[in-house]
C-alpha beads as a LAMMPS data file, in Angstrom:
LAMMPS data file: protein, C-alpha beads

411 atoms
410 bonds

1 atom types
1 bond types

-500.0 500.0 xlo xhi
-500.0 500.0 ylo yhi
-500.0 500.0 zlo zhi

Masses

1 110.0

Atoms # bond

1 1 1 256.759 -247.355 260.343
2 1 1 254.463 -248.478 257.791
3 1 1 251.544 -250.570 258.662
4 1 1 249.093 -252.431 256.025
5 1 1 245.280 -252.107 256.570
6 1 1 243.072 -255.580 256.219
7 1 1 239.734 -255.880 255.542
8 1 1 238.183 -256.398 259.437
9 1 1 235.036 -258.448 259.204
10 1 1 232.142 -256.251 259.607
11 1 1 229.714 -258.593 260.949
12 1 1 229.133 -262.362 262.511
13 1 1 229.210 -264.261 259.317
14 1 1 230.967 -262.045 256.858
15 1 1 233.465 -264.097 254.996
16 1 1 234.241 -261.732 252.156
17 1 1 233.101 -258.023 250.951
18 1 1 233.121 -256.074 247.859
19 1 1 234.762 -253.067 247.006
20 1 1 231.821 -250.567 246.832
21 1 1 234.013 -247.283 247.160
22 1 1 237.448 -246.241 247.916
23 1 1 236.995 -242.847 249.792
24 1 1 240.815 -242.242 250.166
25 1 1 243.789 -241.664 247.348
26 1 1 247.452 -241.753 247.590
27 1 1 248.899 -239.238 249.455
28 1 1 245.585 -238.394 251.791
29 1 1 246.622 -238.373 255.529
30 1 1 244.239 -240.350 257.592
31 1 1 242.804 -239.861 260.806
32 1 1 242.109 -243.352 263.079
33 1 1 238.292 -243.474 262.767
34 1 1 238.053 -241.692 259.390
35 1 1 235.647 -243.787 256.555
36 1 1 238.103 -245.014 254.045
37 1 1 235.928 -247.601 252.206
38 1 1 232.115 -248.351 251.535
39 1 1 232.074 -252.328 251.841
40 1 1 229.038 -254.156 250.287
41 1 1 228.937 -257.286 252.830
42 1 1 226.269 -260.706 252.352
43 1 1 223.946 -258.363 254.116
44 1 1 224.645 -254.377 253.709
45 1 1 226.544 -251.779 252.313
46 1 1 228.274 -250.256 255.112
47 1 1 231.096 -247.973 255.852
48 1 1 234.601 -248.848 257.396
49 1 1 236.225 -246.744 259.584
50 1 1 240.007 -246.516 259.881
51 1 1 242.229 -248.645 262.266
52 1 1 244.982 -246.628 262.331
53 1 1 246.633 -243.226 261.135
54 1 1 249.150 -242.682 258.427
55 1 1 249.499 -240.816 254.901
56 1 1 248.300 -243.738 252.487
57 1 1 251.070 -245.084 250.520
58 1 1 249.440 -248.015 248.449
59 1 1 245.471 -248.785 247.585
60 1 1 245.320 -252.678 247.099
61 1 1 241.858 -252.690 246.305
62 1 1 239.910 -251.656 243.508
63 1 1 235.935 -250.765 243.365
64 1 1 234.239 -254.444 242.538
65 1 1 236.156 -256.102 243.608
66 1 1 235.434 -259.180 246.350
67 1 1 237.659 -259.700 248.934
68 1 1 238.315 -262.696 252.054
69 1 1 238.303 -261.339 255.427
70 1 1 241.395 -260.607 255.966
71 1 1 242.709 -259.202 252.499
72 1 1 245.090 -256.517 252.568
73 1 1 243.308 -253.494 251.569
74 1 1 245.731 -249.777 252.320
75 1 1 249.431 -249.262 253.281
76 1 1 249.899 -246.429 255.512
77 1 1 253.306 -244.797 256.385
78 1 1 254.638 -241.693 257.634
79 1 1 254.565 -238.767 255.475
80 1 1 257.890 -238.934 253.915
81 1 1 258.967 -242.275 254.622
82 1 1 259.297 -244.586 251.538
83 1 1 258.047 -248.209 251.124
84 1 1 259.368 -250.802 249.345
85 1 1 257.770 -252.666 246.212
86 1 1 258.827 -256.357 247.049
87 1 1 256.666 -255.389 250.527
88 1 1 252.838 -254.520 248.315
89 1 1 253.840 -257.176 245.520
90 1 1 254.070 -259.739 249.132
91 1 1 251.041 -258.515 250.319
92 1 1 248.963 -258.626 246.912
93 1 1 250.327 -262.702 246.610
94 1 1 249.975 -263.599 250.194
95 1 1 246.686 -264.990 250.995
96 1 1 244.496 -264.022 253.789
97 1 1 244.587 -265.973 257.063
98 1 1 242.005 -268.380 258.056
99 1 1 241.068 -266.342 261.235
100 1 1 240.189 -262.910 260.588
101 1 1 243.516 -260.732 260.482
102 1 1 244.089 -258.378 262.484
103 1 1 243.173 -254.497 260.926
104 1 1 247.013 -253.139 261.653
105 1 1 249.834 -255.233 261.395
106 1 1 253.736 -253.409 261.212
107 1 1 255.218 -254.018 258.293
108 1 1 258.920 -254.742 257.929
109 1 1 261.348 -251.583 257.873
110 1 1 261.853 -250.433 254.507
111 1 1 265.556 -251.044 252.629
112 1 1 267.183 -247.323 251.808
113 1 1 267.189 -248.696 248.343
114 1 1 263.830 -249.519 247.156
115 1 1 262.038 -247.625 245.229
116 1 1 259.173 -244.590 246.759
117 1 1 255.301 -245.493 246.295
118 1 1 253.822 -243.880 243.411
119 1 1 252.331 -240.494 243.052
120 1 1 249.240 -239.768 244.032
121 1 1 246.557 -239.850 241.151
122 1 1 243.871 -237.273 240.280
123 1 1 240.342 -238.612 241.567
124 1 1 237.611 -239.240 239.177
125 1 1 234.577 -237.514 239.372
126 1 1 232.352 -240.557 239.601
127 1 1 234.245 -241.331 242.703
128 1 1 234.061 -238.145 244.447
129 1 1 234.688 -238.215 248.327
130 1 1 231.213 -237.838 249.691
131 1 1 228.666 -239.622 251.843
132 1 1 226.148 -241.582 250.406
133 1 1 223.589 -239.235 251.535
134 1 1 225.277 -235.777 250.599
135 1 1 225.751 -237.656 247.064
136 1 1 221.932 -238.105 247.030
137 1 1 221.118 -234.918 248.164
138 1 1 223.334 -233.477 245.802
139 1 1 221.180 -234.822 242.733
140 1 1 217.571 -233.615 244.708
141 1 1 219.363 -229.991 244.694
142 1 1 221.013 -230.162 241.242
143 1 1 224.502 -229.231 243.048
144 1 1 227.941 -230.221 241.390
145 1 1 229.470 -232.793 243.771
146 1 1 233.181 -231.625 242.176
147 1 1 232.971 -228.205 242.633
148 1 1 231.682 -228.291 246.450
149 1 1 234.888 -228.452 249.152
150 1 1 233.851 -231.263 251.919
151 1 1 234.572 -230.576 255.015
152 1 1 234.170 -233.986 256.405
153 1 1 236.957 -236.494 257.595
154 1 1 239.468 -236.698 254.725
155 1 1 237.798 -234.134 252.847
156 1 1 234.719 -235.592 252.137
157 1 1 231.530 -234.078 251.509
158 1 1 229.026 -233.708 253.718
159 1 1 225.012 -233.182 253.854
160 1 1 225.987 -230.106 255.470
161 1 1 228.499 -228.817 252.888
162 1 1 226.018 -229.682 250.084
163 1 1 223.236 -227.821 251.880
164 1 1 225.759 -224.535 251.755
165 1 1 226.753 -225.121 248.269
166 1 1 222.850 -225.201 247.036
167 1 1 222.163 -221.832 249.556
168 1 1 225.345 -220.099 248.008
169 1 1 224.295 -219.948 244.066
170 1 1 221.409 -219.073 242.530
171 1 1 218.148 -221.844 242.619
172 1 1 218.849 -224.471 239.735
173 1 1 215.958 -226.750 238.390
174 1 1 216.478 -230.592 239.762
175 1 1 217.727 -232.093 237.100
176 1 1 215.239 -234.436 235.161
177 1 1 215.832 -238.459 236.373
178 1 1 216.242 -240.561 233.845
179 1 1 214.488 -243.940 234.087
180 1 1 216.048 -247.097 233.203
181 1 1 214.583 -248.346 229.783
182 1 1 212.310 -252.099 230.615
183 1 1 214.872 -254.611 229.922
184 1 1 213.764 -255.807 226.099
185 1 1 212.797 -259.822 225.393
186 1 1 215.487 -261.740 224.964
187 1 1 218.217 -259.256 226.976
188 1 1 220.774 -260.989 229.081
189 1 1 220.629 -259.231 232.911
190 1 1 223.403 -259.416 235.154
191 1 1 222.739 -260.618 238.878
192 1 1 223.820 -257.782 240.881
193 1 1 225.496 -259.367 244.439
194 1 1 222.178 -258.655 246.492
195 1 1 220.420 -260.482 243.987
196 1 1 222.971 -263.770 244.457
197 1 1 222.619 -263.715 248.107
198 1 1 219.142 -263.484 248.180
199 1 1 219.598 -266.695 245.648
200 1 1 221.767 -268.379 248.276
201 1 1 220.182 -267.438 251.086
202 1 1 216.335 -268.751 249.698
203 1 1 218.010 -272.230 248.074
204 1 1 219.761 -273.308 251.652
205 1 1 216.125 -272.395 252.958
206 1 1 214.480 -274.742 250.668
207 1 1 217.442 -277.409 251.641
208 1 1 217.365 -277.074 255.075
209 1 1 214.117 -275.902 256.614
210 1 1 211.763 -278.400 256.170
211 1 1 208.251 -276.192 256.197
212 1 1 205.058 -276.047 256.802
213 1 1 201.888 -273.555 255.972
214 1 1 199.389 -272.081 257.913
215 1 1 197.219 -269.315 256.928
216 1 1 194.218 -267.442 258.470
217 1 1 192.076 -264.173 258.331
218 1 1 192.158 -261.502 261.191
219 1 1 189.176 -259.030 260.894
220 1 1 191.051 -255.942 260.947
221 1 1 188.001 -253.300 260.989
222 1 1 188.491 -251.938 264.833
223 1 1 192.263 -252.254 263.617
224 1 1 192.079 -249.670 261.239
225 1 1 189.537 -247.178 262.892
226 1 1 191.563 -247.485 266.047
227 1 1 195.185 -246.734 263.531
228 1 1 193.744 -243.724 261.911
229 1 1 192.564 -241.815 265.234
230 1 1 195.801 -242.534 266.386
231 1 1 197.719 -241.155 264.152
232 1 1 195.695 -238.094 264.305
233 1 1 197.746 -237.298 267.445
234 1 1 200.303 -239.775 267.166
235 1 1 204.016 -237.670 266.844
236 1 1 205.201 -240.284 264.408
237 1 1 202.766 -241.995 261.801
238 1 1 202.444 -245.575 263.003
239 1 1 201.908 -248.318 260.015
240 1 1 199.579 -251.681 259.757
241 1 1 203.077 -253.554 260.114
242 1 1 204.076 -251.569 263.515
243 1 1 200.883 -253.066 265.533
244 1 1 201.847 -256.851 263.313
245 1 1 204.890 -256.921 264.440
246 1 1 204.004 -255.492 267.950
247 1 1 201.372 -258.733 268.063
248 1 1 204.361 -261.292 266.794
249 1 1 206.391 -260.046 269.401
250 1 1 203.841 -260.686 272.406
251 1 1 202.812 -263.858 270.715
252 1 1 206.481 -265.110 270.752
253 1 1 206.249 -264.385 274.386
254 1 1 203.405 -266.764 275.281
255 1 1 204.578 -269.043 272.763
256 1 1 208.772 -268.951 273.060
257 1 1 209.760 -271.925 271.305
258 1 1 208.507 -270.190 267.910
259 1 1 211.650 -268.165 268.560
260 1 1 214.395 -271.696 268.387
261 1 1 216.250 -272.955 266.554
262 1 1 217.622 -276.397 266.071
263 1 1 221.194 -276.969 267.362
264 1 1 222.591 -280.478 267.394
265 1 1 219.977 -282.362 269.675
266 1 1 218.591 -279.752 271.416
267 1 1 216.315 -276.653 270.247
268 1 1 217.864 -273.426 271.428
269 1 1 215.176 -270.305 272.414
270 1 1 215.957 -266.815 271.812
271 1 1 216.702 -264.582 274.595
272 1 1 215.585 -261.469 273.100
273 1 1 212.367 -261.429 270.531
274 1 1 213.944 -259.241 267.698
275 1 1 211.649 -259.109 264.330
276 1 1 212.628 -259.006 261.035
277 1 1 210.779 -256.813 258.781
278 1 1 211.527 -257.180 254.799
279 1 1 211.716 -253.679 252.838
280 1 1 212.690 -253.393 249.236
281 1 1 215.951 -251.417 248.119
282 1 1 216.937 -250.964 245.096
283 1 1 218.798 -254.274 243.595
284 1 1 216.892 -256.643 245.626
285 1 1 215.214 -256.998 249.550
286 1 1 216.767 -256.561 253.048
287 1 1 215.542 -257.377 256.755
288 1 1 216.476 -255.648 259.355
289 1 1 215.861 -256.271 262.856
290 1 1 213.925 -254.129 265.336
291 1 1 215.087 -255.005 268.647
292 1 1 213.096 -255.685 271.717
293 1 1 209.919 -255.562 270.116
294 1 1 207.862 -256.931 273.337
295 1 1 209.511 -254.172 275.555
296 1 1 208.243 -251.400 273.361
297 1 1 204.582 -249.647 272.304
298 1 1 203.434 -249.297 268.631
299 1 1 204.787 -245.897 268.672
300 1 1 208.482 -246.593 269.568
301 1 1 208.425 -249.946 267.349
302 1 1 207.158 -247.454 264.600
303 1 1 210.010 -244.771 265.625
304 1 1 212.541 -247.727 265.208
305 1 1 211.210 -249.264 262.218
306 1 1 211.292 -245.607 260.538
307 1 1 214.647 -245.934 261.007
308 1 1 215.926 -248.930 259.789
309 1 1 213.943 -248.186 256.311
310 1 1 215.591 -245.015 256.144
311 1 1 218.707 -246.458 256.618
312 1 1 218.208 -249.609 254.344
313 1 1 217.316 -247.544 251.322
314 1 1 220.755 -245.156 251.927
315 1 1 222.406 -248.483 252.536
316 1 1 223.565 -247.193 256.202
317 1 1 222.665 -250.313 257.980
318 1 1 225.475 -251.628 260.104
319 1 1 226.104 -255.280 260.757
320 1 1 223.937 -255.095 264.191
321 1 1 220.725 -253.911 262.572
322 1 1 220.352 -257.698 261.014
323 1 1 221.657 -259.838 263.645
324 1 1 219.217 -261.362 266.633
325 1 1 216.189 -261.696 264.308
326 1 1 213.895 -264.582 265.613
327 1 1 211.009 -264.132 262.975
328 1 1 210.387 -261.893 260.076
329 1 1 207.071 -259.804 258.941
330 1 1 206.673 -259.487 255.198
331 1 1 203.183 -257.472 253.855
332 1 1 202.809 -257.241 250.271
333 1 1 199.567 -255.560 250.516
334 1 1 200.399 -252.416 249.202
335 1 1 201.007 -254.301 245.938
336 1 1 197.129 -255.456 246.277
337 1 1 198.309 -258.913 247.066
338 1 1 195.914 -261.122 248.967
339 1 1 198.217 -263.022 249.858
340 1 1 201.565 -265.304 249.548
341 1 1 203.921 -267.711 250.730
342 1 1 206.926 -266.177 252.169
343 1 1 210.505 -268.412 252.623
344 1 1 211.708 -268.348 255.944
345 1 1 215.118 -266.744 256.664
346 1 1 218.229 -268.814 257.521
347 1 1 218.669 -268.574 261.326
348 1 1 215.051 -267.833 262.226
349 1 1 211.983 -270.025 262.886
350 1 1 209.083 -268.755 260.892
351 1 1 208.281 -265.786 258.250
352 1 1 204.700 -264.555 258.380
353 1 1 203.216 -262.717 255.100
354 1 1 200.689 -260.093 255.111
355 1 1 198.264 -259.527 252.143
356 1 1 195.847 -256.494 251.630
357 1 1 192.986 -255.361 253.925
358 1 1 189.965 -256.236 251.820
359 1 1 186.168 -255.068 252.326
360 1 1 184.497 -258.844 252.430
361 1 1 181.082 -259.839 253.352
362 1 1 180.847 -261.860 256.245
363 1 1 177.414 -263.307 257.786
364 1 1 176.923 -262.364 260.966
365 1 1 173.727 -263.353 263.302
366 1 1 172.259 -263.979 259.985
367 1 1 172.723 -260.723 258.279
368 1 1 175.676 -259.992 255.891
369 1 1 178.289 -257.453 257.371
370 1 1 181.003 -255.654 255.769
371 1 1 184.139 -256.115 257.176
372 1 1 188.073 -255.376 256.652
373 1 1 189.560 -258.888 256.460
374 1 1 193.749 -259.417 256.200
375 1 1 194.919 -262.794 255.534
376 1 1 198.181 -263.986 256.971
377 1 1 200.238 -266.646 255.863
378 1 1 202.672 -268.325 258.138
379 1 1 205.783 -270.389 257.040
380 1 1 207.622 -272.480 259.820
381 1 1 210.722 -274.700 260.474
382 1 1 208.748 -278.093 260.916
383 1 1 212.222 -278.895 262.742
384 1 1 211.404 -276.482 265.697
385 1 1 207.907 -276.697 266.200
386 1 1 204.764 -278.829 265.464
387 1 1 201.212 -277.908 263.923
388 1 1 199.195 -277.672 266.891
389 1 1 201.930 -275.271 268.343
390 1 1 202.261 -272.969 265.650
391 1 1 198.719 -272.428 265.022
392 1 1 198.124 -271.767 268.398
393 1 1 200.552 -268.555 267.955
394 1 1 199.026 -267.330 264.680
395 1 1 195.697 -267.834 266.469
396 1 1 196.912 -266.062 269.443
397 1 1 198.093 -263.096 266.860
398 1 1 194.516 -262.583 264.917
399 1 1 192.913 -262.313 268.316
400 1 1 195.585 -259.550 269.359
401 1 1 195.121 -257.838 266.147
402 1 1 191.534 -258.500 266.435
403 1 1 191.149 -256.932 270.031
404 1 1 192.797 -253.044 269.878
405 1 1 192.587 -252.656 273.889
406 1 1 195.216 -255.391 273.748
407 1 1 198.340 -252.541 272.298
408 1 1 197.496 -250.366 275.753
409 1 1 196.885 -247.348 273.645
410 1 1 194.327 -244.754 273.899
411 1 1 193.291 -243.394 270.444

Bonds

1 1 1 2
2 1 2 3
3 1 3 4
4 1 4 5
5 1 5 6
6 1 6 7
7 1 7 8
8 1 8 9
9 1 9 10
10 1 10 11
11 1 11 12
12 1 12 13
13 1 13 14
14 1 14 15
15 1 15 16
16 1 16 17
17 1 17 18
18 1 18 19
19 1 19 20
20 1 20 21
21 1 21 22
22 1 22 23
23 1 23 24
24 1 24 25
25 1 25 26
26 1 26 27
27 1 27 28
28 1 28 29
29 1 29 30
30 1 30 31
31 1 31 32
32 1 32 33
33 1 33 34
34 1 34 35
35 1 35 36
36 1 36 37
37 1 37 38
38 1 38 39
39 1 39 40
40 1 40 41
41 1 41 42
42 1 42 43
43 1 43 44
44 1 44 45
45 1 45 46
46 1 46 47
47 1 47 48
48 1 48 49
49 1 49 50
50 1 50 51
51 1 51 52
52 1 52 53
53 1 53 54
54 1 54 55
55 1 55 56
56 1 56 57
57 1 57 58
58 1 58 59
59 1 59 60
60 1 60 61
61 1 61 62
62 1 62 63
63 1 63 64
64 1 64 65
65 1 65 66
66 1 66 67
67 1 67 68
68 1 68 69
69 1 69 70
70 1 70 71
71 1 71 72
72 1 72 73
73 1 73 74
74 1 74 75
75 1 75 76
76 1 76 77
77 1 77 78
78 1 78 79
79 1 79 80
80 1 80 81
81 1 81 82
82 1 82 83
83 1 83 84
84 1 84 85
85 1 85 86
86 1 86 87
87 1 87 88
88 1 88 89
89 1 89 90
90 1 90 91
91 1 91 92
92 1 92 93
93 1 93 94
94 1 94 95
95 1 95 96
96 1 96 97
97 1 97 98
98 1 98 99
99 1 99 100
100 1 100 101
101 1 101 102
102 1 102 103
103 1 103 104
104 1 104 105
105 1 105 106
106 1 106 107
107 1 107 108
108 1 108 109
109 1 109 110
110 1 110 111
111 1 111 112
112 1 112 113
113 1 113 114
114 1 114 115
115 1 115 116
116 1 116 117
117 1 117 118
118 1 118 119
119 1 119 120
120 1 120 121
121 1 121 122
122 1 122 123
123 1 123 124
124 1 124 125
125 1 125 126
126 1 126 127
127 1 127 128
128 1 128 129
129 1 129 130
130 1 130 131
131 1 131 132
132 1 132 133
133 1 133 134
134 1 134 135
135 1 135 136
136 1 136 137
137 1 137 138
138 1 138 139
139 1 139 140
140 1 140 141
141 1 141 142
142 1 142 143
143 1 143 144
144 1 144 145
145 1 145 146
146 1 146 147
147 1 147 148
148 1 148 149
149 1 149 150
150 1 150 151
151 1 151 152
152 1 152 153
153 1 153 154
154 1 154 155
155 1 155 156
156 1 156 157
157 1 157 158
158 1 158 159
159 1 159 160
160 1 160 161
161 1 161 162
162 1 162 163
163 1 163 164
164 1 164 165
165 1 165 166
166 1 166 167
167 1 167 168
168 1 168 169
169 1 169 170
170 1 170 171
171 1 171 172
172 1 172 173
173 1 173 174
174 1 174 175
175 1 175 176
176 1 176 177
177 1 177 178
178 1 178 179
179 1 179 180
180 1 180 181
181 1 181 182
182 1 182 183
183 1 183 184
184 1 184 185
185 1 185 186
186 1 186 187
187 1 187 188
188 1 188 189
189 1 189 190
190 1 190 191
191 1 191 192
192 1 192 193
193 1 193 194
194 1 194 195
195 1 195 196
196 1 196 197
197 1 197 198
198 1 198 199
199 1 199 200
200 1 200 201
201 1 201 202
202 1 202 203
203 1 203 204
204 1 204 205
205 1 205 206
206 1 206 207
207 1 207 208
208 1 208 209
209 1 209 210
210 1 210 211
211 1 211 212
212 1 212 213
213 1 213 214
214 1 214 215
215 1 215 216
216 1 216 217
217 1 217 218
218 1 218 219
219 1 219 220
220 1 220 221
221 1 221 222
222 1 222 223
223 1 223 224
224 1 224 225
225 1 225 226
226 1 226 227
227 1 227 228
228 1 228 229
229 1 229 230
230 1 230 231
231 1 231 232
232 1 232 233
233 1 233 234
234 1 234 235
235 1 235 236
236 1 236 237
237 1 237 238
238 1 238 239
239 1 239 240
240 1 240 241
241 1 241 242
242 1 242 243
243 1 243 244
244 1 244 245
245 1 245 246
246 1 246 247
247 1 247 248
248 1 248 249
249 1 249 250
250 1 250 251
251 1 251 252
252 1 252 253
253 1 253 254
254 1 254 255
255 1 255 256
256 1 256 257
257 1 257 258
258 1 258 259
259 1 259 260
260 1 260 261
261 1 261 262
262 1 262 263
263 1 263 264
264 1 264 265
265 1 265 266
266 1 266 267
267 1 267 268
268 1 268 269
269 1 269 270
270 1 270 271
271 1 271 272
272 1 272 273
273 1 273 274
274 1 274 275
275 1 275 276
276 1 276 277
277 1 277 278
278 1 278 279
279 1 279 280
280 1 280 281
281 1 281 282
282 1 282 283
283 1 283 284
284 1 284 285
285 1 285 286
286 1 286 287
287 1 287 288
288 1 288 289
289 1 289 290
290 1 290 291
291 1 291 292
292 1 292 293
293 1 293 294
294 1 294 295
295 1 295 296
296 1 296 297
297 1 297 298
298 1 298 299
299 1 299 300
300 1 300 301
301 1 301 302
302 1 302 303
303 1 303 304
304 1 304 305
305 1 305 306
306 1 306 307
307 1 307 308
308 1 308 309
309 1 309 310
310 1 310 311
311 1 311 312
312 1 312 313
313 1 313 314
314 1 314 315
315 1 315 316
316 1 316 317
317 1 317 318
318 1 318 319
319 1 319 320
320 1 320 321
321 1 321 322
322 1 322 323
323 1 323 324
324 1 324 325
325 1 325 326
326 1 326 327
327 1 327 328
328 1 328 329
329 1 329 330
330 1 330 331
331 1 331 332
332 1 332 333
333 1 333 334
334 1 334 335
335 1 335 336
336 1 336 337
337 1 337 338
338 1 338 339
339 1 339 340
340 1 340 341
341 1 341 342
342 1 342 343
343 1 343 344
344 1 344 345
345 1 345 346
346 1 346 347
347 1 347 348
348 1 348 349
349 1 349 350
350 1 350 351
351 1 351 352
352 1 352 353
353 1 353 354
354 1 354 355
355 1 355 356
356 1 356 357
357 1 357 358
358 1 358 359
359 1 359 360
360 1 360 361
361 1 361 362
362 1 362 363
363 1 363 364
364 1 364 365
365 1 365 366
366 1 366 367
367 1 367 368
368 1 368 369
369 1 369 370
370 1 370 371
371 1 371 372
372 1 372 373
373 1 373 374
374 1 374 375
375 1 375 376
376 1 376 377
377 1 377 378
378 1 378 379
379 1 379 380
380 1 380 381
381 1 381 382
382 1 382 383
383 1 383 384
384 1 384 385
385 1 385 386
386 1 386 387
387 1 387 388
388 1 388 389
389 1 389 390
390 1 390 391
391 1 391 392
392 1 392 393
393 1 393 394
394 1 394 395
395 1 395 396
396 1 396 397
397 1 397 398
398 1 398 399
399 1 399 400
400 1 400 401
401 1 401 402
402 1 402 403
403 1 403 404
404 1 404 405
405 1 405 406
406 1 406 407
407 1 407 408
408 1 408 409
409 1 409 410
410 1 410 411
């Protein structure tokens, strides 16, 4: 029987994807759990794994193109059964439910007389069946994405196959990357959909988070002595933002209701201190969440952080890795910023920006010492919290930073 594939939503407040990448064609037979589609959601790109199993029949969807939860998106039937026209042309017309649909539904049996589905059609090269990853690995090794046979789910191409392919043939030069000409004056730039939900996302801050600003100056000096012997021995390389965040995260403990948010009358407290931390992909800015942040040492918040930037910049985050943030961490110091105002994120109570560590004289006992200063700038929902409150946290954060015996590390 044939059964029509919808477009499941892929995380708490999706209300519509786009069509990144259809990974199946006509005539492909489909495991349950195979990835048929690459789904660019309001927060990440992510893959979507089949319902059901069938030989596909119809593709509803094309690449760019936005669809409601909901939206029919594949037809699957049995390999030689035939599905009627007037049954896709219903489906294309029909619009998706209010509630989210339901990924399978049976379609109606199929009249003797209609007409088959249509062949299946050669693939394109540009959309060659292959994983994100293996596709960028492919370029770093200068291997031919068309000639390699995948060996994945479907047929794709995997990091695995495209490690054979290179080992098989002779050694090929990388081929050279091209870089994107600077835009010239007067050029008319497309948003691209990260870019519009950023837009969104910063213009109902503005609207409905009422803010204030505090800033401040830790004196990071023991910070960063303490950071590189530690990573001298350290099995993963632990960052200035690993020991911020690990400070947020115990200063959201002693101070919980920087972790509400307003509902109705009441202000509702987290029950989990997750931290957002902001990292720059190509087309725009994500944060994901690192989870638990107060349970964990600078090394396993470092371990976890490693791997939400690894997966934000192969767009492999799933819905998860950006729900149950209660604050975010953005440093811009690498840029040689001093520092900024950040814009708090939808959902969440504060943002806190991090500038560079500057060299800065600073009198002490009457002489002038030279010291590694960091400024921090905190933004936060005036609704939630008060002044005195929320400078009493950022307080409570320098000193943490200030004072290394306080991460319960030996260097």
């Amino acid at each position: 029987m044939a059964k029509e594939v919808r477009l499941p939503q892929l995380g708490q407040t999706m209300e519509e994807g786009t069509i990144v990448n259809c990974l199946v064609k006509v005539g492909d037979e489909v495991k349950k759990g195979d990835v048929i589609f690459e789904i660019e959601t309001d927060k990440a790109t992510l893959e979507m794994e089949s319902p059901a199993e069938g030989f596909v029949k119809y593709i509803l969807a094309e690449a760019d193109q936005t669809l409601a939860v909901g939206a029919p998106l594949l037809v699957f039937g049995d390999k030689d059964e035939e599905v009627p026209q007037s049954f896709v042309d219903s489906l294309k017309t029909a619009a998706p439910a209010a509630e989210p649909a339901p990924a399978v539904e049976p379609a109606p049996t199929a009249p003797a007389a209609e007409t088959t589905a249509p062949p299946a059609e050669a693939t394109p090269l540009e959309r060659v069946k292959a994983s994100p990853r293996a596709k960028k690995l492919a370029e770093q090794l200068g291997v031919n994405l068309a000639a390699v046979k995948g060996t994945g789910p479907v047929g794709r191409i995997t990091e695995q196959d495209v490690k054979e392919a290179a080992s098989s043939k002779p050694a090929k030069p990388a081929p050279v990357q091209k870089t994107e000409p600077s835009p010239k004056l007067g050029t008319t730039l497309p948003l691209n959909r990260l870019q519009k939900i950023t837009g969104q996302r910063m213009v109902q801050s503005k609207h409905e988070i009422p803010c204030f600003y505090l800033s401040v100056k830790a004196d990071v000096t023991d910070l960063v002595k303490f950071r590189f012997k530690l990573n001298k021995t350290s099995d993963v390389k632990v960052a200035y933002n690993d020991f911020i965040m690990r400070a947020v995260a115990m200063g959201l403990e002693k101070f919980p209701i920087m972790t509400g948010q307003l509902t109705g009358e009441t202000v509702q407290l987290a029950d989990s201190i997750g931290v957002g931390l902001a990292i720059s992909v190509p087309g725009g800015l994500v944060a994901p969440i690192v989870k638990d942040v107060n349970k964990k040492d600078v090394r396993q918040i470092a371990r976890d952080s490693k791997v939400l930037i690894e997966k934000a910049r192969s767009n492999k985050l799933a819905p998860a890795d950006l729900e149950g943030g209660c604050i975010t961490v953005s440093n811009l110091g690498a840029f040689e910023i001093e520092s900024f105002i950040p814009i708090v994120v939808p959902g969440q109570c504060s943002i806190l920006g991090i500038g560079k560590i500057s060299e800065t004289c600073v009198p002490e006992s009457g002489n002038i010492m030279i010291r590694k200063l960091m400024s921090m700038v905190l933004s936060i929902d005036h609704k939630v919290t008060n002044g005195a409150y929320a400078a009493e946290f950022l307080d409570y954060v320098r000193k943490l930073l200030e004072d290394t015996s306080t991460f319960g590390l030996e260097s």
